[in-house]
VOMAR-211109 format. One record per atom (N, C-alpha, C): residue number from 1; residue in one letter; atom name; x, z, y. Coordinates in steps of 0.02 Angstrom, whole numbers, plus 50000, padded with zeros to 5 digits. Example, Ala and Ser with C-alpha at 12.3 -4.5 7.8 and 13.67 -1.06 7.14 Angstrom:
<nodes>
<node><num>1</num><residuo>a</residuo><atomo>N</atomo><x>50660</x><z>50390</z><y>49716</y></node>
<node><num>1</num><residuo>a</residuo><atomo>CA</atomo><x>50615</x><z>50390</z><y>49775</y></node>
<node><num>1</num><residuo>a</residuo><atomo>C</atomo><x>50660</x><z>50390</z><y>49835</y></node>
<node><num>2</num><residuo>s</residuo><atomo>N</atomo><x>50642</x><z>50354</z><y>49888</y></node>
<node><num>2</num><residuo>s</residuo><atomo>CA</atomo><x>50684</x><z>50357</z><y>49947</y></node>
<node><num>2</num><residuo>s</residuo><atomo>C</atomo><x>50645</x><z>50394</z><y>50002</y></node>
</nodes>
This chain:
<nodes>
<node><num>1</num><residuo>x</residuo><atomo>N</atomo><x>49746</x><z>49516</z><y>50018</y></node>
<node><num>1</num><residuo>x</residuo><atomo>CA</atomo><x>49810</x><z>49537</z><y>50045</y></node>
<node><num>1</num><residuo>x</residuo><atomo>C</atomo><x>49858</x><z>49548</z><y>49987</y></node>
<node><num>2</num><residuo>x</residuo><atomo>N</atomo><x>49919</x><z>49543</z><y>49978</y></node>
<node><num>2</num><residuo>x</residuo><atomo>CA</atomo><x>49984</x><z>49536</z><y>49936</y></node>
<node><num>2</num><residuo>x</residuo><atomo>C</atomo><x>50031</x><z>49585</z><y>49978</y></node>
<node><num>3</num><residuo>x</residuo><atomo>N</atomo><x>50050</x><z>49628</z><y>49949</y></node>
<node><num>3</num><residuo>x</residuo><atomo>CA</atomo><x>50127</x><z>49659</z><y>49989</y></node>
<node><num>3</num><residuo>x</residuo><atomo>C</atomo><x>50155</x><z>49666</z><y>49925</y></node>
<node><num>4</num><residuo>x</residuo><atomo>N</atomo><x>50228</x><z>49662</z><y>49914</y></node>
<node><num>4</num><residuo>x</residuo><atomo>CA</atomo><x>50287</x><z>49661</z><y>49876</y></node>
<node><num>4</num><residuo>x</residuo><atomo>C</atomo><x>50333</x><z>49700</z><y>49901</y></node>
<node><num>5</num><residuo>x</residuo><atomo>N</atomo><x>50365</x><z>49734</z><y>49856</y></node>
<node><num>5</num><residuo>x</residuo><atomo>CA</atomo><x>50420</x><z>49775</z><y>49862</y></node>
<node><num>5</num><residuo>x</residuo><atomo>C</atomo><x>50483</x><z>49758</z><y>49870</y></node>
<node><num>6</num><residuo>x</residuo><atomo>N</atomo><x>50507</x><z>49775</z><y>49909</y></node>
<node><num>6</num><residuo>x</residuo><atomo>CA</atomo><x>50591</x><z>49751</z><y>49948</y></node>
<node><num>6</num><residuo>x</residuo><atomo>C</atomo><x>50630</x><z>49722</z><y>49873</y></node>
<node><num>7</num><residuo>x</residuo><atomo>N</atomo><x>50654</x><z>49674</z><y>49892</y></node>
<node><num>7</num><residuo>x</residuo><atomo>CA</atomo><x>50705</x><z>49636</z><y>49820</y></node>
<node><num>7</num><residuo>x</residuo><atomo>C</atomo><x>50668</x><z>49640</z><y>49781</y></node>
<node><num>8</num><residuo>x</residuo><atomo>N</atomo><x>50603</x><z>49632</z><y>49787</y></node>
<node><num>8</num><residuo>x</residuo><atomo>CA</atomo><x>50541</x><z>49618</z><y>49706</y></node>
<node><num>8</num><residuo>x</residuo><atomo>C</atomo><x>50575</x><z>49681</z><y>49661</y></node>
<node><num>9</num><residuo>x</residuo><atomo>N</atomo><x>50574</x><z>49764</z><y>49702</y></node>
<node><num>9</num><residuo>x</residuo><atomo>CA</atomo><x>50604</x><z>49810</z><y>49662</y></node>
<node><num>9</num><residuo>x</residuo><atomo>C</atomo><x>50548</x><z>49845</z><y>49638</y></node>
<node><num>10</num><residuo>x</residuo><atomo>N</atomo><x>50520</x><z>49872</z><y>49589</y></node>
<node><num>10</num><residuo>x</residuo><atomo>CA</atomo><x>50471</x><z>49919</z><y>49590</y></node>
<node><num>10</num><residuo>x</residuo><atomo>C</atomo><x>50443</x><z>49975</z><y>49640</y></node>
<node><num>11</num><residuo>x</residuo><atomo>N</atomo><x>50387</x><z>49969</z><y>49665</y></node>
<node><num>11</num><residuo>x</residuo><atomo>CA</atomo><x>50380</x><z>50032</z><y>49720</y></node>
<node><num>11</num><residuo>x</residuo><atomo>C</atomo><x>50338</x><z>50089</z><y>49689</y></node>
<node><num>12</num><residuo>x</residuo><atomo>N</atomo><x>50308</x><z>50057</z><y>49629</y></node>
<node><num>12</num><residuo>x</residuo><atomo>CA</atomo><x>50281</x><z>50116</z><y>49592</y></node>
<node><num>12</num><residuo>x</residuo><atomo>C</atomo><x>50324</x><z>50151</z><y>49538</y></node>
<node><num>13</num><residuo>x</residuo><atomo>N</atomo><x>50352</x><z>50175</z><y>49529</y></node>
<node><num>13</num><residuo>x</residuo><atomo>CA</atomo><x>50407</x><z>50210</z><y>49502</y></node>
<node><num>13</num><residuo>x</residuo><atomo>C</atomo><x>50383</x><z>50273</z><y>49450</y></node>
<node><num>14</num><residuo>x</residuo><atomo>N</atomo><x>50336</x><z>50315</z><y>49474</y></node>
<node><num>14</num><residuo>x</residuo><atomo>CA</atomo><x>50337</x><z>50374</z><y>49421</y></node>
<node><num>14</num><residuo>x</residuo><atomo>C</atomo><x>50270</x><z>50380</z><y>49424</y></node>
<node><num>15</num><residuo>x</residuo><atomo>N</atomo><x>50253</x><z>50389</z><y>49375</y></node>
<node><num>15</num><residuo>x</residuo><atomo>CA</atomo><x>50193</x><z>50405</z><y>49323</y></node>
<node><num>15</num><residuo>x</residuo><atomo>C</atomo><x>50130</x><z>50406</z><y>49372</y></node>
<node><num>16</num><residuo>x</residuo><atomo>N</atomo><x>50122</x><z>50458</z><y>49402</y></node>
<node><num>16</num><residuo>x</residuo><atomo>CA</atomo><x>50045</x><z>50461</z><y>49452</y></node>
<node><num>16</num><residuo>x</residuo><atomo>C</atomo><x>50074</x><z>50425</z><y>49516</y></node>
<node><num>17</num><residuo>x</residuo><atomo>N</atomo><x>50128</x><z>50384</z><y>49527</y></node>
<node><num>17</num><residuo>x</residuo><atomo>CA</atomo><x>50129</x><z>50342</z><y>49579</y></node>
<node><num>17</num><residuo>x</residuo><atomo>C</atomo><x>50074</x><z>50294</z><y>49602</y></node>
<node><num>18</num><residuo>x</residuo><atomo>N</atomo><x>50048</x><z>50256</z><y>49570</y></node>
<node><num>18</num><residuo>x</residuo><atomo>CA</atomo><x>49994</x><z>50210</z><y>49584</y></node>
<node><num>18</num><residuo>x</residuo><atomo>C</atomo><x>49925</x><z>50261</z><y>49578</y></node>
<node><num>19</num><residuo>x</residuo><atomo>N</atomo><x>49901</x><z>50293</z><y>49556</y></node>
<node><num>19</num><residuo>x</residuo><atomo>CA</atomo><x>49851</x><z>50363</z><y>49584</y></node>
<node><num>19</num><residuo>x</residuo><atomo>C</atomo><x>49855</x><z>50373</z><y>49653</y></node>
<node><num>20</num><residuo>x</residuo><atomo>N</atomo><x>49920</x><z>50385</z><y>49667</y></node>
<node><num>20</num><residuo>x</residuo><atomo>CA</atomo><x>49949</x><z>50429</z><y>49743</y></node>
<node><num>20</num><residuo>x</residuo><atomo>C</atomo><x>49929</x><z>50371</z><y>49781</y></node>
<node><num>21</num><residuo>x</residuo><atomo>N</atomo><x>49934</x><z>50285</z><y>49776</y></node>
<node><num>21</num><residuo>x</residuo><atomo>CA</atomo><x>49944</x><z>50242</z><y>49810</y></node>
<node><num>21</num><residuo>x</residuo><atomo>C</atomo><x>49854</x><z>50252</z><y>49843</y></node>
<node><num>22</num><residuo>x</residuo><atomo>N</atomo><x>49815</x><z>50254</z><y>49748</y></node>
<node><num>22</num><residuo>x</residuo><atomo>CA</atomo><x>49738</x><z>50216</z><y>49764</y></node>
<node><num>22</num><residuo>x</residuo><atomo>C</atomo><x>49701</x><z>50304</z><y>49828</y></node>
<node><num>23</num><residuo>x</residuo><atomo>N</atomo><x>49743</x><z>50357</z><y>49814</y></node>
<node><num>23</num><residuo>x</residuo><atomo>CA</atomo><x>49743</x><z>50386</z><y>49861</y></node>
<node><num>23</num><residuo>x</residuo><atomo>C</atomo><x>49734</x><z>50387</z><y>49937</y></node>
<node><num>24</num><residuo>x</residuo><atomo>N</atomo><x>49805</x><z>50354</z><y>49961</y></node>
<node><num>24</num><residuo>x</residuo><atomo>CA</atomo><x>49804</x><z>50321</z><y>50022</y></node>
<node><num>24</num><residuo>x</residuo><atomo>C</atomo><x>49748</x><z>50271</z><y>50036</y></node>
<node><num>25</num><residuo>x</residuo><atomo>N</atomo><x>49739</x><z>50228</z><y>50004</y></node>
<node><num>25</num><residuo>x</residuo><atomo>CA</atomo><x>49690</x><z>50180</z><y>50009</y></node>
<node><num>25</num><residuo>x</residuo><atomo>C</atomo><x>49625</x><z>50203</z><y>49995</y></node>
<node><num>26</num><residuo>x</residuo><atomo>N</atomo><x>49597</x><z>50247</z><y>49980</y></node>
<node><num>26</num><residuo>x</residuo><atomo>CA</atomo><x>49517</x><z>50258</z><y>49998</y></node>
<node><num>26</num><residuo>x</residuo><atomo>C</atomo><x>49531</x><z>50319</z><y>50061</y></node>
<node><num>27</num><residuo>x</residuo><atomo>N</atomo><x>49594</x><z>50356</z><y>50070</y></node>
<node><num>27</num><residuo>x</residuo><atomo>CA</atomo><x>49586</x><z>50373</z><y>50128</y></node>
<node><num>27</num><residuo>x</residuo><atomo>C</atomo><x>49579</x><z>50313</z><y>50196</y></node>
<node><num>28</num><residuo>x</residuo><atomo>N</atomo><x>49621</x><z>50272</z><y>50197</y></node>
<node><num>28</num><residuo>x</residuo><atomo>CA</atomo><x>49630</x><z>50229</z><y>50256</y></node>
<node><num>28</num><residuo>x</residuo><atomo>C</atomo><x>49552</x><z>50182</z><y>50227</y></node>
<node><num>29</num><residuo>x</residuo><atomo>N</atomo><x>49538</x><z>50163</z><y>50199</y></node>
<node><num>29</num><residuo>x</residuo><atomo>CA</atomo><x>49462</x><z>50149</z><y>50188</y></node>
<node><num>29</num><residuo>x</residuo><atomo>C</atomo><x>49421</x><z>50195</z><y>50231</y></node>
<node><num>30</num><residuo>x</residuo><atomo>N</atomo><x>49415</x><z>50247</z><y>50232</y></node>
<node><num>30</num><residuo>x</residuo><atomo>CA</atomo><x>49380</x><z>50281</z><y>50256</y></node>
<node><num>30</num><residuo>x</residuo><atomo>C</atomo><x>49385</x><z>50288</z><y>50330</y></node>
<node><num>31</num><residuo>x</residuo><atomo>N</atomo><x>49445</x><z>50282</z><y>50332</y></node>
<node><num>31</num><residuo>x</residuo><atomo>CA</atomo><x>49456</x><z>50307</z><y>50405</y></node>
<node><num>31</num><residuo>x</residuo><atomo>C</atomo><x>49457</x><z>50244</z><y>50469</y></node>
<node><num>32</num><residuo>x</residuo><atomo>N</atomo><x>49471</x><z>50180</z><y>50416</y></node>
<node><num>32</num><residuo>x</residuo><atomo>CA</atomo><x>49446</x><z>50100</z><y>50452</y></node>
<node><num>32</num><residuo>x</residuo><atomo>C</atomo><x>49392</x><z>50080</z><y>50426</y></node>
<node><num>33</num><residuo>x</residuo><atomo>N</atomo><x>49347</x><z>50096</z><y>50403</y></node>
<node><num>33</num><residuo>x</residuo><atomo>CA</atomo><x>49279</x><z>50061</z><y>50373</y></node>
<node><num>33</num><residuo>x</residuo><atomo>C</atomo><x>49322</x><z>50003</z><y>50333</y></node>
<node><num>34</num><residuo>x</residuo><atomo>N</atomo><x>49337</x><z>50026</z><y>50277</y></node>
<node><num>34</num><residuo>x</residuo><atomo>CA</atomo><x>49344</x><z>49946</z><y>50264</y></node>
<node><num>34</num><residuo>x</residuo><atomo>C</atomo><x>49326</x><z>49937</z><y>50176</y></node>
<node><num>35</num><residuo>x</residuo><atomo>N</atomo><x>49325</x><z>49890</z><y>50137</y></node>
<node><num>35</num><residuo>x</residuo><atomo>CA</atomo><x>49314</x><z>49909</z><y>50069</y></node>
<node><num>35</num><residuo>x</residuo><atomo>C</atomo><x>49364</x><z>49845</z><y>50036</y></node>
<node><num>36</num><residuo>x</residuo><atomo>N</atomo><x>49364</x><z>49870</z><y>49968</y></node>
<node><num>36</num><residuo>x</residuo><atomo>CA</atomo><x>49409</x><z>49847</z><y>49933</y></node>
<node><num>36</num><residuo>x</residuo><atomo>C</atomo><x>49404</x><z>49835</z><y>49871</y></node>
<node><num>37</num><residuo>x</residuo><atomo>N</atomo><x>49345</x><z>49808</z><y>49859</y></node>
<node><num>37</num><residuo>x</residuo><atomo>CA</atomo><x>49322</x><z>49766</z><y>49798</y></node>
<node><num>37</num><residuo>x</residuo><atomo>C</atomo><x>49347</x><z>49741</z><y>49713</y></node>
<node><num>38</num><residuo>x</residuo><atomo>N</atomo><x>49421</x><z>49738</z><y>49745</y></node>
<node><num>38</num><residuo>x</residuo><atomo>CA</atomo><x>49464</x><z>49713</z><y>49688</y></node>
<node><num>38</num><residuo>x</residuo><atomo>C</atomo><x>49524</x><z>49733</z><y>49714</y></node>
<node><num>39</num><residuo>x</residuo><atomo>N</atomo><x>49561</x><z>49772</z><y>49665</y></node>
<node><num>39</num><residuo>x</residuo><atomo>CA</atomo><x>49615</x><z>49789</z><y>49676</y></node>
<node><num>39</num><residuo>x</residuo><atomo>C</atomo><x>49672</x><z>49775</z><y>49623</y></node>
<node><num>40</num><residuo>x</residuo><atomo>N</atomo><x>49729</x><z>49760</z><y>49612</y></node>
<node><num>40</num><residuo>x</residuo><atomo>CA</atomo><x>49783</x><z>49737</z><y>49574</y></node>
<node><num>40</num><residuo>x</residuo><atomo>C</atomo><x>49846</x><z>49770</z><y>49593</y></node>
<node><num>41</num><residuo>x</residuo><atomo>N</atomo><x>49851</x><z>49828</z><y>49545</y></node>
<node><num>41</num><residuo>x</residuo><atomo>CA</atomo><x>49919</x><z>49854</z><y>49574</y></node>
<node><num>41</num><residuo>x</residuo><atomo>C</atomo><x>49982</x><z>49838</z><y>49497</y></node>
<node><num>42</num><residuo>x</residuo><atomo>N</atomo><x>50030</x><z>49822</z><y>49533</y></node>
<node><num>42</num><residuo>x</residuo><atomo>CA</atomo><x>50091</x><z>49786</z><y>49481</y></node>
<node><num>42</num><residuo>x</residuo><atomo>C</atomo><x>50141</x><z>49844</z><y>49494</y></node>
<node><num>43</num><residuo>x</residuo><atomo>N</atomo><x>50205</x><z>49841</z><y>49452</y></node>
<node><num>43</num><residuo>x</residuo><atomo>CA</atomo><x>50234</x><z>49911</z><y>49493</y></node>
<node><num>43</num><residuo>x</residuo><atomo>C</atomo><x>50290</x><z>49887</z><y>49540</y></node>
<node><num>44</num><residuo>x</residuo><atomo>N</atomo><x>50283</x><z>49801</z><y>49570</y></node>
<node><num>44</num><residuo>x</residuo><atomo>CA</atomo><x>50322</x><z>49769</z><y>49612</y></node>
<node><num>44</num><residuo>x</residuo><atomo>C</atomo><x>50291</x><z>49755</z><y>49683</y></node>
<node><num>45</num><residuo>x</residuo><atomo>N</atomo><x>50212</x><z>49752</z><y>49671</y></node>
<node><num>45</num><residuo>x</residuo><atomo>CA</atomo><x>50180</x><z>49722</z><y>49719</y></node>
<node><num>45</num><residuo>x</residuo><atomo>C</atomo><x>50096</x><z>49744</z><y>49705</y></node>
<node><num>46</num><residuo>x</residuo><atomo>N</atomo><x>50059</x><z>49734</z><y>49754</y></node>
<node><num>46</num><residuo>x</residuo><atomo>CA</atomo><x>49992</x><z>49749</z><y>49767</y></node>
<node><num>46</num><residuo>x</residuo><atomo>C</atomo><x>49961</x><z>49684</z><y>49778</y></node>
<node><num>47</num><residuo>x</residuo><atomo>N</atomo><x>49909</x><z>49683</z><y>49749</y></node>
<node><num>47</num><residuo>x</residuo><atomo>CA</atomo><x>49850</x><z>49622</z><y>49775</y></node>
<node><num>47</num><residuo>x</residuo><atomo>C</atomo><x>49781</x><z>49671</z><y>49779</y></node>
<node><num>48</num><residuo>x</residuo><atomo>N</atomo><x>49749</x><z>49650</z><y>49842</y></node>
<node><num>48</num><residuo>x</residuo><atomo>CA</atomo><x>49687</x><z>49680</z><y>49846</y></node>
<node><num>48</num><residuo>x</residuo><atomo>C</atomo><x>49644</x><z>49625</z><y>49898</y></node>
<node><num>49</num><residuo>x</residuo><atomo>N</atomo><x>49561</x><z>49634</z><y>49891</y></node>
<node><num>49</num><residuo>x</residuo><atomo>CA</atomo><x>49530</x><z>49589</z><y>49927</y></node>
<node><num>49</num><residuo>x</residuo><atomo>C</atomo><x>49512</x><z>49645</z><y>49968</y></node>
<node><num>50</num><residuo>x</residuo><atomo>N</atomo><x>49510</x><z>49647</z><y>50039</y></node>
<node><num>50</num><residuo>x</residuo><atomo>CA</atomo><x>49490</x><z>49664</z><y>50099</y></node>
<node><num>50</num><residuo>x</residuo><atomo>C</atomo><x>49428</x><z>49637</z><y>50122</y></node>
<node><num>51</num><residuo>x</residuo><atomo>N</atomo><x>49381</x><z>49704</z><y>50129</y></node>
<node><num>51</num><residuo>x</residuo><atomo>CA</atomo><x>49332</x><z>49675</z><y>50186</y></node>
<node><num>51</num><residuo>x</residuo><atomo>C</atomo><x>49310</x><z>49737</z><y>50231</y></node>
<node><num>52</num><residuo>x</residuo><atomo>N</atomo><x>49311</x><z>49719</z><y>50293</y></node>
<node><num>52</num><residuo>x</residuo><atomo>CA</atomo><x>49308</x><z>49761</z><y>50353</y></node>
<node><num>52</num><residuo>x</residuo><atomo>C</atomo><x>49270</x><z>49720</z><y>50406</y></node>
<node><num>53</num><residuo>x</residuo><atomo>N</atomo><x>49216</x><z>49752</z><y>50448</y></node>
<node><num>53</num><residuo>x</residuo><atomo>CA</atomo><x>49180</x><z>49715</z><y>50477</y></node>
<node><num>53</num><residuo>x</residuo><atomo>C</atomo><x>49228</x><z>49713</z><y>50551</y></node>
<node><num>54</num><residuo>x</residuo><atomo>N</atomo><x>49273</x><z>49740</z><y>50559</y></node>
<node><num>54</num><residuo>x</residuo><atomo>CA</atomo><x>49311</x><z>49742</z><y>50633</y></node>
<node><num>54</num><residuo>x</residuo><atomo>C</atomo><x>49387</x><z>49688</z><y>50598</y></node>
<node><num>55</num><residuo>x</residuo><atomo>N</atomo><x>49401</x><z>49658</z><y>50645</y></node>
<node><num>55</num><residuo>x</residuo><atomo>CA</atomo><x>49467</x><z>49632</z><y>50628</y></node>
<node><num>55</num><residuo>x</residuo><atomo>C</atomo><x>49517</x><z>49675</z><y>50643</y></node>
<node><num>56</num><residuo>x</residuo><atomo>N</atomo><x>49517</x><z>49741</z><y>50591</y></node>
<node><num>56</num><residuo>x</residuo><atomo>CA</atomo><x>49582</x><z>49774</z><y>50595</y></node>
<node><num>56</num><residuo>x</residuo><atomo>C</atomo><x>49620</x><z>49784</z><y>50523</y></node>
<node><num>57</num><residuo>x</residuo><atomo>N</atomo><x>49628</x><z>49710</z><y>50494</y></node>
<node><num>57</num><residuo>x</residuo><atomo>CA</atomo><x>49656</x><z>49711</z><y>50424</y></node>
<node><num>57</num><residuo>x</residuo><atomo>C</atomo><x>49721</x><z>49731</z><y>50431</y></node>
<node><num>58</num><residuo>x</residuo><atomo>N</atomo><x>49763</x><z>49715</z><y>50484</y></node>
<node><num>58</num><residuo>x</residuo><atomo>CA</atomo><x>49847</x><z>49728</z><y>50475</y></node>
<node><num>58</num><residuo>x</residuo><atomo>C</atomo><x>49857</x><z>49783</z><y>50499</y></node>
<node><num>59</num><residuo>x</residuo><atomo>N</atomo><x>49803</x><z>49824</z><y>50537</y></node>
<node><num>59</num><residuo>x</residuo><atomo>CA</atomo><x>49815</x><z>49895</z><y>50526</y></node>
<node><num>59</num><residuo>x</residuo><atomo>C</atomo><x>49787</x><z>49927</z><y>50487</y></node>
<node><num>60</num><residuo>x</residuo><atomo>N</atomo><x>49764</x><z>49909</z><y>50459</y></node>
<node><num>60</num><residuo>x</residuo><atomo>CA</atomo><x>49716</x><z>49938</z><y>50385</y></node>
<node><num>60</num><residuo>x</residuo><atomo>C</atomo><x>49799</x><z>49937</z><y>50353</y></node>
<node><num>61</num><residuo>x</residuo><atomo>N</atomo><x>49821</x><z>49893</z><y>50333</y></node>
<node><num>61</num><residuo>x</residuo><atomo>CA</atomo><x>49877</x><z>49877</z><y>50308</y></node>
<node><num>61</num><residuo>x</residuo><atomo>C</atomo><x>49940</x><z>49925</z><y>50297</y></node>
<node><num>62</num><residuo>x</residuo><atomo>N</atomo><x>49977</x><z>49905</z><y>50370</y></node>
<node><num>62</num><residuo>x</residuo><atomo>CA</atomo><x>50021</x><z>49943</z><y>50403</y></node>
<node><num>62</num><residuo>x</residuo><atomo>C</atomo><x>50027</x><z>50023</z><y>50390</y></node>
<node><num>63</num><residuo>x</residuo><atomo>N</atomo><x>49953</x><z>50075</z><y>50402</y></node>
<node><num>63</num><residuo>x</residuo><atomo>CA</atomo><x>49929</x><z>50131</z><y>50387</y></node>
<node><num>63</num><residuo>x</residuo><atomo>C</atomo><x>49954</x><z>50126</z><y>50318</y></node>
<node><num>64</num><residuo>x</residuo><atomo>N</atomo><x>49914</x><z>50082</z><y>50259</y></node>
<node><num>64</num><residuo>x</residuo><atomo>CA</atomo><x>49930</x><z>50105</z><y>50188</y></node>
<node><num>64</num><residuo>x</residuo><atomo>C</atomo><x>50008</x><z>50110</z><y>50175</y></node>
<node><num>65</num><residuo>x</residuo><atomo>N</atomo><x>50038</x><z>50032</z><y>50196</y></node>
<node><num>65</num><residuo>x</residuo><atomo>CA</atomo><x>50106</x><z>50047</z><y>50180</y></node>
<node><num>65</num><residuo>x</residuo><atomo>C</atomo><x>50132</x><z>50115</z><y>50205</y></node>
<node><num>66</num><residuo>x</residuo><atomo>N</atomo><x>50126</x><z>50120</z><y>50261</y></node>
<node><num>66</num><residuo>x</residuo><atomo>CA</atomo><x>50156</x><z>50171</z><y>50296</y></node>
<node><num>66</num><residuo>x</residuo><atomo>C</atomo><x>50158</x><z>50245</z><y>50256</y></node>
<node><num>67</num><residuo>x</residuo><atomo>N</atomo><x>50117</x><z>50244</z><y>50252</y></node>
<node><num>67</num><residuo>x</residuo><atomo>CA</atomo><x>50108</x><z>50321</z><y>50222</y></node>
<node><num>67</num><residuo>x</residuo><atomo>C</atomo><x>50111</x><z>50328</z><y>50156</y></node>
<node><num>68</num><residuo>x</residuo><atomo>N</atomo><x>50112</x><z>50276</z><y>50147</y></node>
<node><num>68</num><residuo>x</residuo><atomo>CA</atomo><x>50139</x><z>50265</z><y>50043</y></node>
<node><num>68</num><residuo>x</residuo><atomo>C</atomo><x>50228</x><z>50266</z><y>50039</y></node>
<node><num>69</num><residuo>x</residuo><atomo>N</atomo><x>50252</x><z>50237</z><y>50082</y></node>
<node><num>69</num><residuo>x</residuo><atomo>CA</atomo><x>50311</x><z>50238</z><y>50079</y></node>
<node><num>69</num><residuo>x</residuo><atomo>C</atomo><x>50336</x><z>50304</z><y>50126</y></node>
<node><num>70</num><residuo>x</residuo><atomo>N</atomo><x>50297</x><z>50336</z><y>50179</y></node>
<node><num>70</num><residuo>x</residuo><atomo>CA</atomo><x>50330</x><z>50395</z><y>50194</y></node>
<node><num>70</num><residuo>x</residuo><atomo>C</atomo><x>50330</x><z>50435</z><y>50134</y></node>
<node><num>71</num><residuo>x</residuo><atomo>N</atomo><x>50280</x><z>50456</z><y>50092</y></node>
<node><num>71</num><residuo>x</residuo><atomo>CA</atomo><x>50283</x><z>50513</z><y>50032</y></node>
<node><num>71</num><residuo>x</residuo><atomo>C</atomo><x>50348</x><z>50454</z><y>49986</y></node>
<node><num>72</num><residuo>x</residuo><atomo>N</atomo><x>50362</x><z>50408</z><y>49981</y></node>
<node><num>72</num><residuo>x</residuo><atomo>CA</atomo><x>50384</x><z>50374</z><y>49911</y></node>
<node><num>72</num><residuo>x</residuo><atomo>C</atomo><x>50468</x><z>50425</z><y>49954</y></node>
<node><num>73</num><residuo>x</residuo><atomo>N</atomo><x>50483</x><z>50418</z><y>50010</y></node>
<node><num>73</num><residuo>x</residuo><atomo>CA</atomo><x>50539</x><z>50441</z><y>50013</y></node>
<node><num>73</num><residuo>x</residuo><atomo>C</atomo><x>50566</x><z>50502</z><y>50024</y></node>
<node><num>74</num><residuo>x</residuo><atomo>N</atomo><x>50495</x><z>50540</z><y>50033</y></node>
<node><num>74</num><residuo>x</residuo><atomo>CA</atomo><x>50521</x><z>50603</z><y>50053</y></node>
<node><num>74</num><residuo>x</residuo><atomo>C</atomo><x>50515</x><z>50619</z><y>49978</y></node>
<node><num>75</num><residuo>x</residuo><atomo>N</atomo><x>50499</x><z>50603</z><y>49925</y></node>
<node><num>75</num><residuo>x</residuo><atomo>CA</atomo><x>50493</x><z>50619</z><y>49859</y></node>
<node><num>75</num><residuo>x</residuo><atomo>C</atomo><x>50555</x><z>50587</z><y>49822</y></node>
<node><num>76</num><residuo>x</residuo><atomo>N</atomo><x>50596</x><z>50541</z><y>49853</y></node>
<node><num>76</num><residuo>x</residuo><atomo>CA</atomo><x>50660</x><z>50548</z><y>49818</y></node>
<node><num>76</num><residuo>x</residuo><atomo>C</atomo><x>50728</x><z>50561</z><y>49862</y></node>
<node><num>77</num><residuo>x</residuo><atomo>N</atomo><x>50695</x><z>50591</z><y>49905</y></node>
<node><num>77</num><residuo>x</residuo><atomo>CA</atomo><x>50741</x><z>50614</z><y>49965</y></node>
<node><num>77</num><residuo>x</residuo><atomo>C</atomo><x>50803</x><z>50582</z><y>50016</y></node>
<node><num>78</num><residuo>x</residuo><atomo>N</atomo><x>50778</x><z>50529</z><y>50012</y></node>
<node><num>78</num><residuo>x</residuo><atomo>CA</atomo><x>50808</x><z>50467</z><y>50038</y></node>
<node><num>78</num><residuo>x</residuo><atomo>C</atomo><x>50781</x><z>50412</z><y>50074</y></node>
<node><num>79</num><residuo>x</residuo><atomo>N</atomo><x>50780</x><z>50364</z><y>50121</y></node>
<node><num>79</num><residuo>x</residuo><atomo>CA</atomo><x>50759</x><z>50318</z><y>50153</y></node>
<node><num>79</num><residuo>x</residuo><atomo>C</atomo><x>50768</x><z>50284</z><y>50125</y></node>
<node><num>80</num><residuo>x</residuo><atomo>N</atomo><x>50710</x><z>50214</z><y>50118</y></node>
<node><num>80</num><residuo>x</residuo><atomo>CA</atomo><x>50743</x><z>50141</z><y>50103</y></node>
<node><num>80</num><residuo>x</residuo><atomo>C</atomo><x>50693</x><z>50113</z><y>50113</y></node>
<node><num>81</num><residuo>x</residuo><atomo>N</atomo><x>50688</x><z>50033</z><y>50111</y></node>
<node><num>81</num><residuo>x</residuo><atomo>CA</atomo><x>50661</x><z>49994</z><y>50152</y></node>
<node><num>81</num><residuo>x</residuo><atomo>C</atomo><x>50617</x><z>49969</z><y>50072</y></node>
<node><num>82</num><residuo>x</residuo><atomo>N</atomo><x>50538</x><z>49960</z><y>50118</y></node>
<node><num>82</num><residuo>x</residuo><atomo>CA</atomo><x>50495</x><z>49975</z><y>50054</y></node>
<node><num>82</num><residuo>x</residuo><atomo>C</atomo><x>50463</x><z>49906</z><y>50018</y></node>
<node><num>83</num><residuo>x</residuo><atomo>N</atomo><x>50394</x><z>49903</z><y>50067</y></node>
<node><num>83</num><residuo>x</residuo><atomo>CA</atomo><x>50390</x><z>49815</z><y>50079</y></node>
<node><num>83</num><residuo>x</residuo><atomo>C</atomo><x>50424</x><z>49773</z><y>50121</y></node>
<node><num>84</num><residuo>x</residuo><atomo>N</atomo><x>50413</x><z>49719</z><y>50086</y></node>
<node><num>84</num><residuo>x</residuo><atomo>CA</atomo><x>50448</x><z>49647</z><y>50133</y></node>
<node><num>84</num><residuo>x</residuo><atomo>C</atomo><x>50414</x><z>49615</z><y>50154</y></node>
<node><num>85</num><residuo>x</residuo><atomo>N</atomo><x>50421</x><z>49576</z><y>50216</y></node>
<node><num>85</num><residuo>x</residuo><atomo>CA</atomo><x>50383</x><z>49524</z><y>50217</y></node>
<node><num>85</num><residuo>x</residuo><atomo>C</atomo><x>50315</x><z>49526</z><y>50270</y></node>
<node><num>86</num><residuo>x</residuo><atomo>N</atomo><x>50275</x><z>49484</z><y>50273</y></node>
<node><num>86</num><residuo>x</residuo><atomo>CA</atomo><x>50233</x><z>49479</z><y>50304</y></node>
<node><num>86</num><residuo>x</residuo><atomo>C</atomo><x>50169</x><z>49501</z><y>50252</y></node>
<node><num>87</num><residuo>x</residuo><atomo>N</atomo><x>50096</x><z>49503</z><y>50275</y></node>
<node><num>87</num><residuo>x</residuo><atomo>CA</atomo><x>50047</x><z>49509</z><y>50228</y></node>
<node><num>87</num><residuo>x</residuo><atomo>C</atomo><x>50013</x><z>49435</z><y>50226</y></node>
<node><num>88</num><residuo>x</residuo><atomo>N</atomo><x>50017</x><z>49430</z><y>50167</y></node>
<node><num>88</num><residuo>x</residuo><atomo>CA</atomo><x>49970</x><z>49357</z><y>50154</y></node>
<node><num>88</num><residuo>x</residuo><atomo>C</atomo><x>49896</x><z>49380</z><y>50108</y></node>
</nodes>
């Protein structure tokens, strides 16, 4: 899976940002059975290999973005539009 940040802008921004991210992601791991073998975080975009024995990768997904970008904005106190795009 690949997600990218709106206008290829950085979504990891400050220091323990990508910590906070691998955060979310062994929570939502946990909470979808799913694992994640290889992970690649850029501070524009994410690459990770997915494996989950249920076909619930785009909410495996959806969850991480989601809640990575709810804290990314309540931490600079502003809305904005986070990833783009579809997941490939």
């Amino acid at each position: 899976m690949t997600c990218r940040g709106d206008e290829r802008k950085a979504v990891f921004l400050i220091t323990d940002a990508k910590e906070q991210f691998l955060d979310y992601l062994a929570t939502t791991s946990q909470r979808y059975d799913g694992l994640y073998p290889h992970i690649i975080l850029r501070d524009n975009t994410y690459h990770l290999l997915l494996q989950t024995s249920s076909a619930n990768q785009l909410q495996i997904i959806r969850q991480l973005n989601s809640a990575y970008a709810a804290q990314f904005n309540v931490s600079r106190t502003k809305s904005v539009y986070f990833f783009i795009g579809g997941y490939k």
